[in-house]
C-alpha positions as CSV (number, residue, x, y, z in Angstrom):
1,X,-23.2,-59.8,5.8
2,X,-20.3,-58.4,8.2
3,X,-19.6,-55.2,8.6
4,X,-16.2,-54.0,9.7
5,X,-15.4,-50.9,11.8
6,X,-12.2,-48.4,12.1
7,X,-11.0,-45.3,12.6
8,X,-9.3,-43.1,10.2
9,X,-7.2,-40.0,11.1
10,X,-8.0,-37.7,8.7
11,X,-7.2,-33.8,7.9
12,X,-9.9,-31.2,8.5
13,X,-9.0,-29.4,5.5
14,X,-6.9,-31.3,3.1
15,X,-4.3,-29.9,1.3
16,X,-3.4,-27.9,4.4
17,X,-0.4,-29.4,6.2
18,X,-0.9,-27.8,9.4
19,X,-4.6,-28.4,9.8
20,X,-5.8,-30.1,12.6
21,X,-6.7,-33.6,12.1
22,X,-9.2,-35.8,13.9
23,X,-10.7,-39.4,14.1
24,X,-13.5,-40.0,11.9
25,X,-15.5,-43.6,12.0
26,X,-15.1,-45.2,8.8
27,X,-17.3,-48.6,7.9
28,X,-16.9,-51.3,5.2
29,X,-19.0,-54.1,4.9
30,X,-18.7,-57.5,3.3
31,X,-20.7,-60.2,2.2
32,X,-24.6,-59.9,0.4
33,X,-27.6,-57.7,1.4
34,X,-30.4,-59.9,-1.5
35,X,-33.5,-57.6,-2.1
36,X,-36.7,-59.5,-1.5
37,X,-38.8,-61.1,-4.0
38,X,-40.8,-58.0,-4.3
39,X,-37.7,-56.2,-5.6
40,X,-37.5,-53.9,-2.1
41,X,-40.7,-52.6,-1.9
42,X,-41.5,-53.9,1.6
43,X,-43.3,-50.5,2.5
44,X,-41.0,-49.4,4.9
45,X,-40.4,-45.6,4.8
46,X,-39.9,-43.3,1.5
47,X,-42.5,-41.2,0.5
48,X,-45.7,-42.1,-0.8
49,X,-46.7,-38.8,-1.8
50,X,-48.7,-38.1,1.0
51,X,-48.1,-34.3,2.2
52,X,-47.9,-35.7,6.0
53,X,-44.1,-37.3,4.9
54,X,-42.2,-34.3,5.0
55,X,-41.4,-33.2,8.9
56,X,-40.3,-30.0,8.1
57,X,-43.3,-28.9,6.0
């Protein structure tokens, strides 16, 4: 898988013709990203319910 990087010059309010505008990092990628066998569940991150998983909490 490739992925490809640009920037796009884009309005900070659209619709507004005078609005500044500024670069914003856009990505697209190409190509296959196959799950594993396992259909994704490698145990890497998510929540597992525990009450530890929210940082915040």
């Amino acid at each position: 898988m490739s992925v490809n990087y640009s920037l796009a010059h884009m309005s900070t309010k659209p619709g507004v013709e005078n609005a500044p505008k500024l670069y914003y990092a856009k990505a697209q990628a190409a190509g296959e990203a196959p799950l594993p066998d396992d259909g994704g569940n490698t145990g890497g991150g998510g929540s597992d319910g525990d009450e530890n998983d929210n940082p915040l909490g």
